[in-house]
FIKE-266463 format. One record per residue (C-alpha): x, y, z; residue number from 1. Coordinates in steps of 0.05 Angstrom, whole numbers, plus 5000, padded with zeros to 4 digits. Each point is the difference from the previous one (the first is absolute). Example, Ala and Ser with C-alpha at 12.3 -4.5 7.8 and 13.67 -1.06 7.14 Angstrom:
2
[atom [5246 4910 5156] 1]
[atom [5027 5069 4987] 2]
***
This chain:
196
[atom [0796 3939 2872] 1]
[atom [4982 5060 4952] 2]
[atom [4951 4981 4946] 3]
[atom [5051 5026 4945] 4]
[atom [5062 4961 5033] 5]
[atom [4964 4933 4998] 6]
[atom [4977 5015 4916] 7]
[atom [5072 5009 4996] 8]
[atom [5026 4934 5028] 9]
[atom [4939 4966 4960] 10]
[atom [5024 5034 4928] 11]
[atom [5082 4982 5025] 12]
[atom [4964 4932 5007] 13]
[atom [4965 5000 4940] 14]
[atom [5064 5023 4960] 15]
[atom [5051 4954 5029] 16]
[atom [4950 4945 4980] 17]
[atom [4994 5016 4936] 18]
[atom [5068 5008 4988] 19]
[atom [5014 4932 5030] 20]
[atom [4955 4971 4946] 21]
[atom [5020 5032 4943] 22]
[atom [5064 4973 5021] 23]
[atom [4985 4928 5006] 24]
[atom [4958 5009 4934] 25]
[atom [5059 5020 4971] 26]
[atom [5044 4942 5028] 27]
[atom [4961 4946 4975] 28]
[atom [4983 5023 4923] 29]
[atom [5067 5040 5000] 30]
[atom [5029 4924 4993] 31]
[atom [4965 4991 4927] 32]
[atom [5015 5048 4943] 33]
[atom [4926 5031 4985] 34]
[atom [5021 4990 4925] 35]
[atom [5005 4916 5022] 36]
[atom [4936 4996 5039] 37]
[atom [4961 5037 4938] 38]
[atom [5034 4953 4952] 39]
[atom [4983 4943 5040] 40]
[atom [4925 5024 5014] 41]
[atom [4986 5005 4924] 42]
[atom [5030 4928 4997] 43]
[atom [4952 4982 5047] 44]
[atom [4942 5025 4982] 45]
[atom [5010 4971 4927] 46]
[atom [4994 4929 5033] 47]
[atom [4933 5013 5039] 48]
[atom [4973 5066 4974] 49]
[atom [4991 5071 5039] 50]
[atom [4940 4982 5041] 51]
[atom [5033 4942 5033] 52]
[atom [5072 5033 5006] 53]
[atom [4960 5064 5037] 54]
[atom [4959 4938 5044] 55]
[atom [5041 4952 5014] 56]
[atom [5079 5014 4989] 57]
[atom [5040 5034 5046] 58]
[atom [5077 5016 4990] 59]
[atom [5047 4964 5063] 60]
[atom [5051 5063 5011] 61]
[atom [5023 4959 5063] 62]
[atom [5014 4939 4963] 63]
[atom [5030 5025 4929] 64]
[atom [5065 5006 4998] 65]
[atom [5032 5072 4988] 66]
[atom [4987 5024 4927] 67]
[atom [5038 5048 4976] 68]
[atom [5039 4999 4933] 69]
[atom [5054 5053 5025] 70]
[atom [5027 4943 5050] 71]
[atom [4990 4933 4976] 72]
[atom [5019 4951 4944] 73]
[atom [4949 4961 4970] 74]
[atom [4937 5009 5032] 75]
[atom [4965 4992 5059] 76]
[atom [4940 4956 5023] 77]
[atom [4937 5030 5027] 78]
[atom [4932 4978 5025] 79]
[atom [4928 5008 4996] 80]
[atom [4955 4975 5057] 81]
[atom [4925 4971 4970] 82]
[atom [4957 5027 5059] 83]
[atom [4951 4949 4994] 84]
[atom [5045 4944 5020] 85]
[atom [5027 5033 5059] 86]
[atom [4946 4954 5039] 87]
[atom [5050 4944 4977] 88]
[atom [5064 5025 5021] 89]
[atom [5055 5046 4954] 90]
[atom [4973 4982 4937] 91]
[atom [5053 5053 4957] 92]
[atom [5015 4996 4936] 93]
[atom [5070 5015 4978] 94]
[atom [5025 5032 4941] 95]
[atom [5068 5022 4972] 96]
[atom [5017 5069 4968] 97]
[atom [5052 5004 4949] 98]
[atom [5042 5065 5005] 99]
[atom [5030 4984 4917] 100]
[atom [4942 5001 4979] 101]
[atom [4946 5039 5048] 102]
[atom [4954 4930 4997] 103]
[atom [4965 4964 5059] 104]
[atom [4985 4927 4996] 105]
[atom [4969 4944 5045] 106]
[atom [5049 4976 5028] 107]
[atom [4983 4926 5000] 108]
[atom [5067 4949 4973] 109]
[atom [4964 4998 4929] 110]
[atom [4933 4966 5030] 111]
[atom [4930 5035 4977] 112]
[atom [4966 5036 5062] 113]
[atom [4933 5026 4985] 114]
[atom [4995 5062 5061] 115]
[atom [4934 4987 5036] 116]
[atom [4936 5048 4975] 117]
[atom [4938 5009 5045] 118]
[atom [4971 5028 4934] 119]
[atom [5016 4943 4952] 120]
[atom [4985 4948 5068] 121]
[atom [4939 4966 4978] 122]
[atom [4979 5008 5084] 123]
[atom [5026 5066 5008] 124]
[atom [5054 4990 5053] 125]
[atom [4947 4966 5038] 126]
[atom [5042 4951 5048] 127]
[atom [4972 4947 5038] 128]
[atom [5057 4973 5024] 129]
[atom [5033 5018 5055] 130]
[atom [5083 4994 5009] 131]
[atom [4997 4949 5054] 132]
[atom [4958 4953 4947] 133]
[atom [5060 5019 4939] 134]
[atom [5055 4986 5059] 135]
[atom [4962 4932 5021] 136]
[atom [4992 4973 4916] 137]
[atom [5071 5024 4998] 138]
[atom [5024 4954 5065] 139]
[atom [4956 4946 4972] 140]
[atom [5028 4996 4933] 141]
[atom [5079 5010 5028] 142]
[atom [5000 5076 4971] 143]
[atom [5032 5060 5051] 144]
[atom [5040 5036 4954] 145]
[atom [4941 5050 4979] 146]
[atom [4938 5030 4988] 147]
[atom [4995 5049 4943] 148]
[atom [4930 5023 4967] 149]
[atom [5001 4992 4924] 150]
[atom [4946 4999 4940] 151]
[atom [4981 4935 4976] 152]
[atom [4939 4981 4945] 153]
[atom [4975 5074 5015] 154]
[atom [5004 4991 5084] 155]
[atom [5043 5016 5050] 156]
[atom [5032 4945 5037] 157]
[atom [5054 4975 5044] 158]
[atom [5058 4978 4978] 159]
[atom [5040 4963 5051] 160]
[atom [5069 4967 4983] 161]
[atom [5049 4965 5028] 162]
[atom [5079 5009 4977] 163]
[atom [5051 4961 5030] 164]
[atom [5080 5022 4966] 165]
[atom [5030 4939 5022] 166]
[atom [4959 4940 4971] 167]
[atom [4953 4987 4940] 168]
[atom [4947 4981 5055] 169]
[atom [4921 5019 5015] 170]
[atom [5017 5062 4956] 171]
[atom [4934 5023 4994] 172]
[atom [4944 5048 4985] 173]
[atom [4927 4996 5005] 174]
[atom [4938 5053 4995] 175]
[atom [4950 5000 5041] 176]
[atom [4929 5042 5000] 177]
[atom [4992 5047 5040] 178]
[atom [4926 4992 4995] 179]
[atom [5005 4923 5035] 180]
[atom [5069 4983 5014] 181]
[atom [4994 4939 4936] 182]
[atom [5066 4993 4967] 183]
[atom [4991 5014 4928] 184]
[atom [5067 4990 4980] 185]
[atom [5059 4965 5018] 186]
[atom [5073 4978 4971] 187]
[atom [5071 5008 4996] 188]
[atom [5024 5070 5023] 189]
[atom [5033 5028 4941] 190]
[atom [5034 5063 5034] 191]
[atom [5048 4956 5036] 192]
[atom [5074 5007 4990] 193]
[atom [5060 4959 5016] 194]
[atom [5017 4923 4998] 195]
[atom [4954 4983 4941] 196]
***
């Protein structure tokens, strides 16, 4: 094969590649109104600061729903993944933007969530314990429903929960240190809705 036929086919290649991922760039943020995801990264960063947005915070275009204020009502609901925690599963963070009034909020049934800061965690996102050791305090103590990482007395910890809709019972939540697995709080989950 000539020399100049074969940089051809390789620049073809290169080309059709490129174009290929432009494409699927396109697909996945074309979903989220740029406008939205700048909104919603200045939200962001005005709960745990610049350095730890840049760090740690990553925006979910695969599991936010579409955003765009030309064809929907309302809002939309979009997500943040904390990269530290991905050791522990999908620990996302959801949020809702408000098309009336161009605002982004946690989007959290009126209960205070404090979004987990390696810079503000007193052991700088140093974790010691692994998911197996969170999913065995969680069997232990009758908790499955999740494991989400939140700040608590200037640490990150686990929060796991347990919600059941149809009765009033074991409605729980606990956190536990991810430094040595000790439960440093525990008590009635809050967050629950439904028979009361």
């Amino acid at each position: 094969m000539p020399k100049n036929l074969l940089i051809i086919i390789l620049l073809i290649i290169a080309a059709a590649l490129a174009v290929l991922g432009i494409l699927g760039f396109q697909k996945s943020t074309g979903k989220v109104d740029p406008a939205v995801k700048e909104i919603a990264d200045e939200y962001v960063i005005s709960l745990v600061g610049k350095t730890e947005f840049n760090k740690n915070y990553v925006f979910d275009f695969d599991k936010s729903e579409e955003c765009k204020d030309d064809n929907q009502v309302g809002g939309c609901y979009i997500r943040y993944k904390f990269i530290p925690a991905e050791k522990y599963g999908d620990t996302e963070y959801l949020f809702f933007y408000n098309f009336s009034n161009n605002q982004v909020a946690i989007a959290n049934n009126g209960v205070s969530v404090i979004l987990p800061s390696c810079e503000k965690d007193k052991n700088n996102c140093n974790f010691k314990v692994s998911f197996e050791e969170l999913k065995e305090i969680a069997r232990q103590e009758n908790l499955d429903d999740g494991i989400e990482l939140i700040m608590y007395n200037d640490e990150i910890v686990a929060e796991i929960s347990y919600c059941n809709l149809e009765t009033t019972e074991n409605r729980k939540k606990m956190y536990v240190s991810l430094q040595d697995g000790s439960i440093l709080w525990s008590g009635p989950n809050s967050e629950c809705q439904g028979i009361i």
